[in-house]
DOLUM-905241 format. One record per residue: z, y negated, x negated of N, C-alpha, C, O, CB in turn. Coordinates in pm, whole numbers, padded with zeros to 5 digits, always signed. Atoms other than C-alpha are relative to their C-alpha. Glycine has a CB too. Example, Ala and Ser with C-alpha at 12.3 -4.5 7.8 and 13.67 -1.06 7.14 Angstrom:
2
+00000+00119-00089+00780+00450-01230+00000-00120-00090+00066-00118-00194+00125-00003+00099;-00006+00119+00082+00714+00106-01367+00073-00109+00077+00090-00220+00026-00142-00046-00041;
end
This chain:
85
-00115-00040+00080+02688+28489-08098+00028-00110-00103-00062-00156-00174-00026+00137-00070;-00025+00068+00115+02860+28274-08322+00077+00061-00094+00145+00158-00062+00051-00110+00025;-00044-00082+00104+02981+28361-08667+00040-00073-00090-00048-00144-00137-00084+00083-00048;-00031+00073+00120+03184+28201-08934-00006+00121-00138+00016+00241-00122+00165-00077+00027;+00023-00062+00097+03124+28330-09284+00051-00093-00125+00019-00212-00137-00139+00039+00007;-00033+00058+00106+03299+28255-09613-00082+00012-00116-00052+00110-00184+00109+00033-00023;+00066-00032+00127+03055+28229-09900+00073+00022-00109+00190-00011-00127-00081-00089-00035;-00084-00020+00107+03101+28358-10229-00070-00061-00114-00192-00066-00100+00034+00143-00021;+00047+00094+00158+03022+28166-10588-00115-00117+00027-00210-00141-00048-00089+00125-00135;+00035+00145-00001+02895+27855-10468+00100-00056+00038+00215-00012+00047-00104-00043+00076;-00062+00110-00040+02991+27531-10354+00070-00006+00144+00186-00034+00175-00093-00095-00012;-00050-00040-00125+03007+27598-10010+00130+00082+00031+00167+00178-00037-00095+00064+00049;-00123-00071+00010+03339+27691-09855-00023+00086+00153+00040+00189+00177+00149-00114-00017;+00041-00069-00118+03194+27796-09504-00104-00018+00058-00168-00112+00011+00069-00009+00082;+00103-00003-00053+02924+27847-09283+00038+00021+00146+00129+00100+00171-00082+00089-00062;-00027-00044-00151+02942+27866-08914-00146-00039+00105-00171-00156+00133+00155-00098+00060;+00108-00094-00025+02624+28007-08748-00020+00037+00135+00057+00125+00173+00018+00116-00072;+00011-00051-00133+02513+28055-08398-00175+00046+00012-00275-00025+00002+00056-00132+00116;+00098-00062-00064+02255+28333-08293+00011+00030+00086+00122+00060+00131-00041+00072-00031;-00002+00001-00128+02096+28372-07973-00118+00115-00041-00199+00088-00129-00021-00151+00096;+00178-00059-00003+01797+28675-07940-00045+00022-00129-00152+00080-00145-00122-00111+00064;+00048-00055+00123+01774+28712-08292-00068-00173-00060-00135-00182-00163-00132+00157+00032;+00059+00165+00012+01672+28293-08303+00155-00060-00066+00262-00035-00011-00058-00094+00199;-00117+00098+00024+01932+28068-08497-00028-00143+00068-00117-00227+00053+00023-00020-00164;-00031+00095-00075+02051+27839-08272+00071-00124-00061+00068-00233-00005+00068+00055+00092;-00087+00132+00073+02258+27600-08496+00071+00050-00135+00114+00165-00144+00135-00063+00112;-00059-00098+00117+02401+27638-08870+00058-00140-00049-00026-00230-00039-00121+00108-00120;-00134+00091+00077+02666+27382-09026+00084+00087-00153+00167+00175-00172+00151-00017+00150;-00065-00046+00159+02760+27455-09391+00104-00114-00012+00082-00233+00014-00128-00005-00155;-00118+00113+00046+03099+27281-09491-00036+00038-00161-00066+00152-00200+00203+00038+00065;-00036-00031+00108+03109+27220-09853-00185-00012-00074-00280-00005+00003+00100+00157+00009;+00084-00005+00049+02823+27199-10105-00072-00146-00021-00020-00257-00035-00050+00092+00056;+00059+00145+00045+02526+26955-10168-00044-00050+00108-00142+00001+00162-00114-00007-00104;+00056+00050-00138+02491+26746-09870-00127-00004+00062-00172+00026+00173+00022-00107+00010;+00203+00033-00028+02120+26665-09882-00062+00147+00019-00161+00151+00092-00110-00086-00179;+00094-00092+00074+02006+27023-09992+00100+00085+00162+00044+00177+00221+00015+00051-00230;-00039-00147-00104+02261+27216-09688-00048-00055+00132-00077+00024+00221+00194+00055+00015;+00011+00107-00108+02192+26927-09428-00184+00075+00044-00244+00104+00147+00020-00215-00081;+00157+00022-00007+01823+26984-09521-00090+00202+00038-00197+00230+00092-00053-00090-00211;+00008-00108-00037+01836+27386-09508+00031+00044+00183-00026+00120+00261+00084+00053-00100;-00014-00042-00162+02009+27373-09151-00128-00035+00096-00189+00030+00181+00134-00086+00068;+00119+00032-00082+01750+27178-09024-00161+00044+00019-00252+00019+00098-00004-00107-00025;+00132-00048+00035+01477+27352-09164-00029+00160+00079-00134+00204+00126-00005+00008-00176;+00019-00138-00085+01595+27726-09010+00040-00008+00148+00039+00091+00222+00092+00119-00063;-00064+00003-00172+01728+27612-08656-00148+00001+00054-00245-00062+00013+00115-00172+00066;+00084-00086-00076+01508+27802-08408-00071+00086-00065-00160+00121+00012-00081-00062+00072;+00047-00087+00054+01379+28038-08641+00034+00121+00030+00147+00139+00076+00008-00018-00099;-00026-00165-00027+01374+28402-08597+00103+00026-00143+00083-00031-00251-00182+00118-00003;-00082-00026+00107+01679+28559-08820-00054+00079-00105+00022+00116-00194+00110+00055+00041;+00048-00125+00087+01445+28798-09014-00083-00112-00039-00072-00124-00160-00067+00162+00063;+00080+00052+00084+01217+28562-09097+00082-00166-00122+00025-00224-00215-00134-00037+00122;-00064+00078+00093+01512+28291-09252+00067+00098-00113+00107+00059-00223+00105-00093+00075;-00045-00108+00110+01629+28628-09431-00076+00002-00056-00008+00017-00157+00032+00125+00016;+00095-00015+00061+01313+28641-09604-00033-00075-00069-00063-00054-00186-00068+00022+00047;+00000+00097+00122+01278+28314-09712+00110-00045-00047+00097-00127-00138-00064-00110+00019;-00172+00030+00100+01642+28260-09834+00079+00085-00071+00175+00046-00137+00118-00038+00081;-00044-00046+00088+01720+28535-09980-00034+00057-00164-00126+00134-00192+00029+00054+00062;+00049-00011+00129+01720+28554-10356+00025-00123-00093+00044-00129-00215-00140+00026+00012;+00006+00147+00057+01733+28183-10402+00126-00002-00094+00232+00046-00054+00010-00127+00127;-00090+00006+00120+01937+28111-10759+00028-00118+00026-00048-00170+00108-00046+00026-00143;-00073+00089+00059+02143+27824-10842+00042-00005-00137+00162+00014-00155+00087-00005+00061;-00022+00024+00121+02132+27774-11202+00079+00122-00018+00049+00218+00053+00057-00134-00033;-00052-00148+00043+02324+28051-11316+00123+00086+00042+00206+00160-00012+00022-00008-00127;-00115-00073-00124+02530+28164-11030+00015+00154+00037+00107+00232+00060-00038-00057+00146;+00018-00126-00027+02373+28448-10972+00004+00030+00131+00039+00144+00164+00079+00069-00062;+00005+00019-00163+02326+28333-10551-00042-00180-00010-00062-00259-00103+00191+00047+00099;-00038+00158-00038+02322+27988-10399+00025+00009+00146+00046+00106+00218-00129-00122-00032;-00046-00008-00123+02382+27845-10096-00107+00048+00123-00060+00077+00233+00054-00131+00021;+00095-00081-00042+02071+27979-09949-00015+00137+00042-00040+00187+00152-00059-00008-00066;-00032-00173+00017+02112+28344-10056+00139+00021+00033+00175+00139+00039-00021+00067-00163;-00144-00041-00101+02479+28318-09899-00027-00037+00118+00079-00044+00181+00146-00070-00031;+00041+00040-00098+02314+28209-09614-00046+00132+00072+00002+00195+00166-00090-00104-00026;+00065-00133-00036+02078+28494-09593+00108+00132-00001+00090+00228+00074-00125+00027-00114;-00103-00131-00001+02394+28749-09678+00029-00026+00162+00027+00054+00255+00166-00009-00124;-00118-00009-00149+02568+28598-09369-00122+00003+00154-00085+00040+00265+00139-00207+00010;+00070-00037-00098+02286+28608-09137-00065+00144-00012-00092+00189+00099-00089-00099+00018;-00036-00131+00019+02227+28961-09267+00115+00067+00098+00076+00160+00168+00041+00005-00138;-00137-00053-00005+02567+29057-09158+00000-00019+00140+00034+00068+00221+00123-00071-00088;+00000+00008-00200+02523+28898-08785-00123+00108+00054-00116+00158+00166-00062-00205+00079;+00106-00041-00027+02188+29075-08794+00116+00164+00025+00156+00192+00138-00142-00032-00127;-00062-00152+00034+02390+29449-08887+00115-00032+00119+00164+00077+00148+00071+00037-00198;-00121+00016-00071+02674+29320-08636-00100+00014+00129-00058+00096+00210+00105-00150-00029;+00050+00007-00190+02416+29273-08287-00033+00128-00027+00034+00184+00060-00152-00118+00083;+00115-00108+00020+02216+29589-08387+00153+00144+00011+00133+00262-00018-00125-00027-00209;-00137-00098+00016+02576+29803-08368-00017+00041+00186+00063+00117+00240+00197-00113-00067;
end
């Protein structure tokens, strides 16, 4: 499944997201800090989606109150609640 997702109160202006089996298959963030989204995609591709929900969600950005992490974890949340339908 692929999934575009618009984050909210960061930098990032999109996300576009492909799960396979509950495994992320590929993740491309437009927008944000190059090094730090470049370095997140590469770090959860082939991971199980419950276990990148776990470690990404929560993550702050100075006083955002999210980052691009924890909009990460919302939107793979949301594919998670979307296969499980």
């Amino acid at each position: 499944m692929e999934y575009i997702y618009n984050p909210q109160g960061v930098c990032s202006i999109e996300m576009k997201i492909k799960v396979e089996n509950d495994i992320i298959e590929n993740v491309e963030i437009i927008g944000g800090c190059p090094g730090n989204t470049i370095g997140i995609t590469r770090l959860i591709k082939g991971m199980n989606i419950d276990e990148a929900i776990k470690r990404l969600k929560g993550i702050l950005c100075g006083n955002k109150g999210t980052s691009c992490p924890d909009q990460l974890a919302i939107a793979l949340e949301h594919i998670k609640n979307e296969t499980q339908k």
